[in-house]
C-alpha positions as CSV (number, residue, x, y, z in Angstrom):
1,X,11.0,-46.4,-27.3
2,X,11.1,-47.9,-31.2
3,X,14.1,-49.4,-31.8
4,X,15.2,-46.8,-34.3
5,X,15.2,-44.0,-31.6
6,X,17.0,-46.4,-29.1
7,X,19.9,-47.1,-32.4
8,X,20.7,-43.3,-32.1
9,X,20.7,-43.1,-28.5
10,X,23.2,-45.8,-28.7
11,X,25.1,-44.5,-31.4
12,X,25.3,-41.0,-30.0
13,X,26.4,-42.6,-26.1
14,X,29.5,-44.4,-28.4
15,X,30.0,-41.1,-29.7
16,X,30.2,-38.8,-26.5
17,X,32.1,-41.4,-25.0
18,X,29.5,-41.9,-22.4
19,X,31.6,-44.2,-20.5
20,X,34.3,-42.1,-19.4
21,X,31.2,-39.4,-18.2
22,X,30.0,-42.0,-16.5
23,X,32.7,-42.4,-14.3
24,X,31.1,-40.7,-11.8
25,X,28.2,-42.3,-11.3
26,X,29.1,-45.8,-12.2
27,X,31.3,-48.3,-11.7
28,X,33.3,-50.8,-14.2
29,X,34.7,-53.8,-13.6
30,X,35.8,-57.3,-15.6
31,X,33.1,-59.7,-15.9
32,X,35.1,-62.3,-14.1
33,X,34.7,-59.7,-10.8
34,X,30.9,-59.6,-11.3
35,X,28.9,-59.8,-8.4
36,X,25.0,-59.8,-7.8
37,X,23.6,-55.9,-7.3
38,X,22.5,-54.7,-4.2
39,X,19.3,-52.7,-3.4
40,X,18.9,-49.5,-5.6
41,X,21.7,-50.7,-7.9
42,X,21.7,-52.3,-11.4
43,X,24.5,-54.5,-12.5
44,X,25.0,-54.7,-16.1
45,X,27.8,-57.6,-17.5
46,X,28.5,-58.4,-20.9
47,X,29.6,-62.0,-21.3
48,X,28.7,-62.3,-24.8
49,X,30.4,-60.7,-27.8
50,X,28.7,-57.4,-28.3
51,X,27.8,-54.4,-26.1
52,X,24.9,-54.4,-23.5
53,X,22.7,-52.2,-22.6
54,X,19.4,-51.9,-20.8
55,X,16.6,-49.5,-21.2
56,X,13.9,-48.9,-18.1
57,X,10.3,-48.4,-18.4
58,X,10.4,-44.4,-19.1
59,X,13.2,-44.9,-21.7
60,X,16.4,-44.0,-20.0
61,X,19.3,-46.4,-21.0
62,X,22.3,-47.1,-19.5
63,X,25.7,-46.7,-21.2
64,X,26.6,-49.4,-23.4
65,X,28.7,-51.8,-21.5
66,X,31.4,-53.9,-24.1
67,X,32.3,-57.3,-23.7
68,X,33.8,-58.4,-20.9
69,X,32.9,-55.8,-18.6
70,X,30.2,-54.9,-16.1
71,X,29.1,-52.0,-15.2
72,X,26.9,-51.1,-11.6
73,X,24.6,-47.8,-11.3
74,X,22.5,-46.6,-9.1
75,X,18.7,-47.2,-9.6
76,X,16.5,-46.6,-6.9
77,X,12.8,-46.1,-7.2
78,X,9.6,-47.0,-5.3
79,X,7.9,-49.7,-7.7
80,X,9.1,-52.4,-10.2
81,X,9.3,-51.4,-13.3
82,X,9.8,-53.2,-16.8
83,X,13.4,-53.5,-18.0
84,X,14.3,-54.6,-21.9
85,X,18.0,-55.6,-22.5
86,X,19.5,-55.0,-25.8
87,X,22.8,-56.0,-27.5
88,X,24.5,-53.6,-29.4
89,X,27.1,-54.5,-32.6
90,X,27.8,-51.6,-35.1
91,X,25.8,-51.2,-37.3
92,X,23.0,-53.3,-35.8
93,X,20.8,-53.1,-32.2
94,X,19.3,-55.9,-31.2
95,X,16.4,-56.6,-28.3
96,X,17.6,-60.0,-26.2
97,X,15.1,-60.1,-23.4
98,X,12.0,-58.3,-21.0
99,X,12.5,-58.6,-17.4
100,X,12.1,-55.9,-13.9
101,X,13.8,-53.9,-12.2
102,X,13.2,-54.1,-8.4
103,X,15.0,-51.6,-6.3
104,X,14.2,-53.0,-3.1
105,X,16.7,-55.7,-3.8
106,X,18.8,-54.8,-7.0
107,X,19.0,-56.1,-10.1
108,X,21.3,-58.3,-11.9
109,X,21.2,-58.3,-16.3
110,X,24.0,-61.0,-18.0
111,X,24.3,-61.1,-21.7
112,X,25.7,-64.2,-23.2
113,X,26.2,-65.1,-26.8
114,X,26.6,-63.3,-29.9
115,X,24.7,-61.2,-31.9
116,X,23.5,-64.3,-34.5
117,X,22.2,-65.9,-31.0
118,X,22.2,-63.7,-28.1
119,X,20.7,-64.1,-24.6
120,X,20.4,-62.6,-21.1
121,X,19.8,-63.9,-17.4
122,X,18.0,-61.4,-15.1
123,X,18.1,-61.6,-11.6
């Protein structure tokens, strides 16, 4: 997905308030109570001083998940598949790293950083 397309995605999941909808389906906790994913999960924390967000192989995102704050969802599959992580500080989107998604065991994505010098840890 070009980076333009995945800007307005993000912009329009700050809009609709995506994390309140998400509710549901997720769940949000403070980094500090972080803990690894387990299988058919993704874990999502924001250590560094923007929003997180990751985008899987067939361009779904997650919500954006703001500093100091992890977010879990469910995402199950059959195969690995390819996972870009992308930090998110108004007015700008930035890619921070390529990694995969393996449902058999869960994934884990930590940002770090800030936006001059972001990075991620995927596990």
């Amino acid at each position: 997905m070009a980076i333009g397309r995945l800007a307005k995605r993000a912009g329009a999941v700050l809009a609709a308030g995506a994390l309140a909808t998400a509710g549901a389906m997720a769940t949000a906790a403070p980094a500090s109570a972080a803990a690894a994913a387990g299988p058919g999960q993704l874990t999502v924390c924001s250590y560094g001083s923007y929003d997180s967000s990751v985008e899987f192989e067939g361009g779904e995102i997650t919500v954006l998940v703001p500093p100091g704050d992890c977010l879990t969802i469910p995402a199950g599959g059959s195969r690995v598949e390819s996972i870009n992580v992308y930090g998110f500080e108004y007015p700008s989107l930035f890619w921070i790293s390529s990694g995969q998604h393996d449902p058999s065991r869960g994934t884990t994505v930590v940002t770090y950083g800030s936006s001059a010098a972001p990075s991620a840890s995927i596990y």
